[in-house]
Each structure stands twice: as C-alpha cells, then as structure tokens.
N, C-alpha and C positions, 0 to 999 in steps of 0.2 A: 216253421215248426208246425204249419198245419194238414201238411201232406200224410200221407198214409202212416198206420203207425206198424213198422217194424216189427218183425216176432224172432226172438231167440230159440233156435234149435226148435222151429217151429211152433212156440208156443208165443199168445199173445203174453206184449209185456208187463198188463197188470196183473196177467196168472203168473207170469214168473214172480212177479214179485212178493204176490200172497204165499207164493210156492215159497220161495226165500224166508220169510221171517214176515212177522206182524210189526206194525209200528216199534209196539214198544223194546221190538229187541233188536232192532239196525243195530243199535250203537250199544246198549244196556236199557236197564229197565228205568228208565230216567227221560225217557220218552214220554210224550201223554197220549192218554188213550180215547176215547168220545169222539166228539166234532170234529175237535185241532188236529187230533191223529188221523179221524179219517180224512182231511186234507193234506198232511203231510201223507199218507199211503199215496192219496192218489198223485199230490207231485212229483213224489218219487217215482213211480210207474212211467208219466212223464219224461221222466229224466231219464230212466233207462231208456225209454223207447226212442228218444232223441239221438242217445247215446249210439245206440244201436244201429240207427241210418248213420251217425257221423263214421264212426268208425269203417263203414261201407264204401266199400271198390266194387270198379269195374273189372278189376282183375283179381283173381280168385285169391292168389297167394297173398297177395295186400290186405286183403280181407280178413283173412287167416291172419296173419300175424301181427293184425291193428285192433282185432279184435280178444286176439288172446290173452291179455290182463283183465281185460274189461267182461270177461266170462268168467273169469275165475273168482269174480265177488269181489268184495271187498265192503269195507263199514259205509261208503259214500258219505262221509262224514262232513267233506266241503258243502255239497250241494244240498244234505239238511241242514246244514246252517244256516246256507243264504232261503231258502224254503221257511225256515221258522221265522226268520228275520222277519220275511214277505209277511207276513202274519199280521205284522203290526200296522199294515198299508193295504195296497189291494192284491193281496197273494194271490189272483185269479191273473194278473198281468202276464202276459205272452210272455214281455222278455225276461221276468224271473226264472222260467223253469230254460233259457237259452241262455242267460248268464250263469246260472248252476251247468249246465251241461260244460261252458265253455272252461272254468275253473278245475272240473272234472276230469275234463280232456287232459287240462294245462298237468294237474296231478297226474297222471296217467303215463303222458309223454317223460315226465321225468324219471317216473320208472324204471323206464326201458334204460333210460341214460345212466340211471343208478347204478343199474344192475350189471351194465357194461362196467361202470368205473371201481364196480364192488366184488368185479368176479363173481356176480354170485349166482348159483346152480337152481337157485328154487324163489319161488315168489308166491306168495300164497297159496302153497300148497301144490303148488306146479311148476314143470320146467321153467324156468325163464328163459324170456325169447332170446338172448344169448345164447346159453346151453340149449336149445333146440336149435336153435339156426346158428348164425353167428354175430358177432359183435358187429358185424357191418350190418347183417339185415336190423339189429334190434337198437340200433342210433339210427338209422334210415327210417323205422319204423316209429320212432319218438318224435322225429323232425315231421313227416306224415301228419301226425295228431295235432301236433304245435299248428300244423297249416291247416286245417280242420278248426280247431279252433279259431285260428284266427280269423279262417273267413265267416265264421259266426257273430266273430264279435263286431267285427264292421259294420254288420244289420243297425248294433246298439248305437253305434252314436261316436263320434272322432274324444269325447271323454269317455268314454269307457274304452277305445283304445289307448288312451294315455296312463288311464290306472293300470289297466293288464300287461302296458308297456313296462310302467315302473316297479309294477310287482316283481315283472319277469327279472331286470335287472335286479332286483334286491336275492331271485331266488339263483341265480347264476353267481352272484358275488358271496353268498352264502357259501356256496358250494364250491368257489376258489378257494376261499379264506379255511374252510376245511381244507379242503385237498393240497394248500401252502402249507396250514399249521399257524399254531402262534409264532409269531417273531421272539427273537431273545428277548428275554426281561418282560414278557406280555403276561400277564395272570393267566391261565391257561382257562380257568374255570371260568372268567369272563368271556374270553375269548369265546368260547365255546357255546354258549348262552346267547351270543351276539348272531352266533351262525346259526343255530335254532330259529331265532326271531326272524331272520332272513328265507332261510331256507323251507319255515314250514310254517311260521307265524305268519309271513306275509301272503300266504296265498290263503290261507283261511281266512285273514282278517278281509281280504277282498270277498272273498265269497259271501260273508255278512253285509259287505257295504253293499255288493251289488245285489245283494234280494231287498234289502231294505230300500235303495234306492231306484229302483225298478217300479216297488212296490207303493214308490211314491211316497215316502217315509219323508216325515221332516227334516232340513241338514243335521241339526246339534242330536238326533236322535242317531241318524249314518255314522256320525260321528261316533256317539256314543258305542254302538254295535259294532263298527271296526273294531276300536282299541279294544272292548271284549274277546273279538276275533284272533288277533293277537296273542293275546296274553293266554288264553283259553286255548290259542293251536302250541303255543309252545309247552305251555301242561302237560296236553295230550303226547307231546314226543317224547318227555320226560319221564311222563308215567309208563311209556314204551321202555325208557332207560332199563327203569327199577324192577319191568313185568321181568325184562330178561336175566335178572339175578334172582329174585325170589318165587317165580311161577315153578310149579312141580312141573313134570313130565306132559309135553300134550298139552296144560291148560293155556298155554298164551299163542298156542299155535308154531309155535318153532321152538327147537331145543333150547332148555333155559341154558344161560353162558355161550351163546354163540356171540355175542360181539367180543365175551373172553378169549373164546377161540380163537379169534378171526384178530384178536390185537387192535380193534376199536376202541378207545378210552372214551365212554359214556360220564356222562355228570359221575355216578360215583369213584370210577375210576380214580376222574383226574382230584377227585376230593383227598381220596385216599393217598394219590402222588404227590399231592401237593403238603401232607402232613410229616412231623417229623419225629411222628412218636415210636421211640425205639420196640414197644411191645408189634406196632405196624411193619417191622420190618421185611419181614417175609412177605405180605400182601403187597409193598410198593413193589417189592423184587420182581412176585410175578405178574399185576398186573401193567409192569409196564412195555410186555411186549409178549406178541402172540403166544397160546398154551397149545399146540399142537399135541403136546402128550398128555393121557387123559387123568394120568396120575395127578398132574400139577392142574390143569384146568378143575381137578375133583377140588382140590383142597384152595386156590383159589376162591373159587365159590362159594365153600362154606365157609374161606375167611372174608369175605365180601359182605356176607349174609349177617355176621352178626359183628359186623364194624359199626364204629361210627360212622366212618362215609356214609354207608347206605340210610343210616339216620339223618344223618344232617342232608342228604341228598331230598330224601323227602321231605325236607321240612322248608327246601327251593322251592319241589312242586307243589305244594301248600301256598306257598307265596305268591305265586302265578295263578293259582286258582283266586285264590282272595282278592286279588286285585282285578281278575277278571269279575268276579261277583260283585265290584265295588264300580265295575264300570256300569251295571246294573239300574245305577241310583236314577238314570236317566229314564230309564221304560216305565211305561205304566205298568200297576201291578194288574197282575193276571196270568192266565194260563200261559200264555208264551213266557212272561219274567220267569216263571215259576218253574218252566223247563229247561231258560238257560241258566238258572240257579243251579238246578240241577242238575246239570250237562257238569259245572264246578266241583259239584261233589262227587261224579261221576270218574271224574279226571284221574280222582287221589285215591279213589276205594275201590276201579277197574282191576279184573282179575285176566282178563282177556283181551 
C-alpha cells in the first residue's frame, strides 16, 4: 500500500475527494469536523487511492469495467467505519486503510453480482455493468474484485482470512435464503431481517472489527464495535427500506416505489402482508406482487405511505439503531462515541 498513489481520470485522489464531498457529508452531517475529520478525509483519500490501483489491469477493458461502480461514487460507508473504528487505537496503522479497501472491494464485487441477479438497468446513477456489457462480463467482473481483494488480504494475516472467509459465507447464504424465500410456516418478517443481518450486517460489522483491530484496539472493545457494526449496517438497509416509500422525487436518488415496482417485499411490505385488517385489504392485494401499471403502483404508495406498516416498520429500525448505540456502553466517551452515536440517529432521520 506504499507504492505510488493512483489518480482518477487524472486527478490526484485526495483532490478527488475534496472534489467529492467534505468529511462531514460522505454519509450526512453526523460526521465530525476538526482533527478526527481531518483524519478520516485523509483515510479516505487513502482508500480511494488504494481502491484505484486495486481495481487496475493490465488490460484496458478489465480496467474499464472493474473500475465502473467504483467511479460512480457511492457513501463508502464500510470503509468509514472501520476508519473511525481505527480512531480508538493507532489509526495511522498501514493495515487499516488495506482492510477498509478490502471490505470495499468485497462490497463492490457483489454489486456486480446483484445487479446480474436483480436485472437491474442502473446503479448509482449509471448503467450497470450488466446493461452496458453483459451479465457474463459483469459476474466475471465481481469474481475479478473478490480476487483483488483477496489477495490483499493475505498481506493481513491467516485470521483475517478466516473472518473475511466467514463473513463471505454469511453474505452468500444471505443472499440464498433470499433468492429461496421463506419456507412454509416461516414468519416472513423474520426471515427477512435474518437475511439483512447476513447479507449487509455482516460485512459492515467486519469492517469495524478490522479497523479497530488493526488499529490495535483491545479484544472486548473489537468486540464491542463489531456487534455495533451489525446492528447499525442492518439499520442502514432498512432505512434504505422506508427511503424507497416515503422519499419525493430525486431525494433518495432513485424513483421512490421501485422495489414496489419491481415486486421486492421490503420490511414494510412483508408487515403489511402479514396483517389481517380488513380496512388493509387493497394494500396486501397490490403489494404482494409486482405494480408494472403506474396507476396501481401510484395508489400502492400512497397506501404504503400512510399505513401502519410503514409505522411499525420504523419503529424495527429504531430498534436496531438503539441497540446499536447500546453497544456503545463499551468505548470511551469522546469524539469518535459521539460520532458513532451519531451515525444511530443518522440511520432513522436519513433523507438520502
């Protein structure tokens, strides 16, 4: 990680990233600003610019489309985790900002894999490498990154291949247990919260374990910042749930009701499916399978919008914040608690 540092579309990567956004608004304004921020800026920097050589071939097209999510932005929200983590130990340590980058990556690659298994046309704002190329370059181009990462993380140590091992299996059996369904007679609304934990809790929570422990952090404290990780990544997908029923036009970055559209049963959803109150009748009807007509997707929505589901839905992610801020009890107080306090309230009051 101390070879040359990379530049995006020519531009070195700490101007990109000044260029991007200031600390406090990667993720929202729940960032901190001073000292702590100017070391989280320049980690990040870091990271990108790491990111930037990993992504990098010898052959052009590979290049091109290893690198195409990873230009199109995104919150990088694993790798300031494990970043702030570092905080609490020696956040200057080499293999922090190489176990951010490889968590990164691991996010990144599954992307591609999503995107194949999701049909889906657009990813932040841009083609997905599917719909530009095809389903075979953009699973070849996942698998790519997976080995990218991997061979980074070898550097760290035969346990941190064992955690990244186990994560991966939690994020692949996630993403079975979706793509099977609940079995007969399984509470759906469980079930579904199980796959969260798997699919997007697990690589977050590692991403705090490995900054913290990099960072030379004490065990019970690793400890403590995983299960925040956790608890605080599956939040964050939930609050993605609820962006996509109640965000207007534009604010959440993709049309509000596309998982309506698309026949994805999101936490509120399966709330609403799972209720039996005759005034619900019409909302279980449509949302239990795709709104192709914009008529019924309209009116979906607005009975989505002011159901109970969506209330009781958030008052899940309320729960997962809480208990993320409860795993809190362990850190010292100070700027970094005080950021991942606020990372909690972030979770439940996000507009974007």
């Amino acid at each position: 990680m101390t070879g040359p540092r990379a530049t995006v579309d020519g531009i070195a990567p700490v101007e990109v990233w000044h260029r991007i956004s200031t600390p406090a608004s990667t993720m929202g304004p729940w960032l901190p600003g001073g000292a702590l921020g100017d070391s989280l800026a320049q980690g990040l920097a870091d990271v990108e610019a790491a990111l930037a050589t990993a992504v990098a071939s010898d052959h052009a097209f590979v290049s091109e489309a290893a690198g195409h999510l990873m230009a199109a932005g995104g919150k990088r929200f694993r790798p300031m985790l494990a970043l702030l983590a570092a905080q609490l130990g020696d956040a200057g340590a080499p293999e922090v900002v190489q176990a951010a980058v490889v968590c990164e990556l691991t996010h990144l690659a599954t992307l591609y894999h999503d995107d194949v298994m999701d049909e889906a046309a657009v990813r932040r704002g841009a083609p997905s490498a599917n719909s530009r190329w095809t389903n075979s370059v953009a699973i070849l181009t996942g698998d790519f990154l997976f080995a990218r990462a991997s061979d980074l993380l070898a550097d760290l140590g035969p346990e941190a291949v064992r955690i990244q091992a186990r994560t991966f299996e939690r994020l692949v059996t996630g993403q079975i247990r979706e793509t099977v369904g609940a079995r007969d007679g399984e509470d759906r609304v469980a079930h579904y919260l199980e796959v969260l934990a798997d699919k997007t809790g697990s690589l977050v929570a590692t991403s705090a374990r490995f900054g913290a422990r990099f960072a030379g952090v004490e065990p019970d404290l690793v400890t403590a910042l995983t299960r925040f990780g956790e608890e605080v990544g599956v939040a964050f997908q939930l609050s993605d749930d609820l962006l996509d029923i109640v965000s207007q036009d534009g604010a959440s970055g993709k049309a509000p009701g596309t998982d309506l559209r698309e026949g994805v049963a999101t936490l509120p959803a399966l709330i609403a499916l799972a209720g039996d109150d005759p005034a619900d009748a019409r909302l279980r009807e449509l949302v239990a399978r795709p709104l192709s007509d914009d008529a019924e997707h309209t009116e979906a929505l607005a009975l989505l919008r002011q159901s109970a589901a969506l209330e009781r839905a958030g008052a899940v992610l309320g729960d997962y914040a809480d208990r993320a801020r409860a795993s809190l009890s362990a850190v010292p107080a100070g700027e970094v608690r005080e950021a991942l306090s606020a990372l909690c309230d972030y979770v439940v009051t996000r507009t974007s």
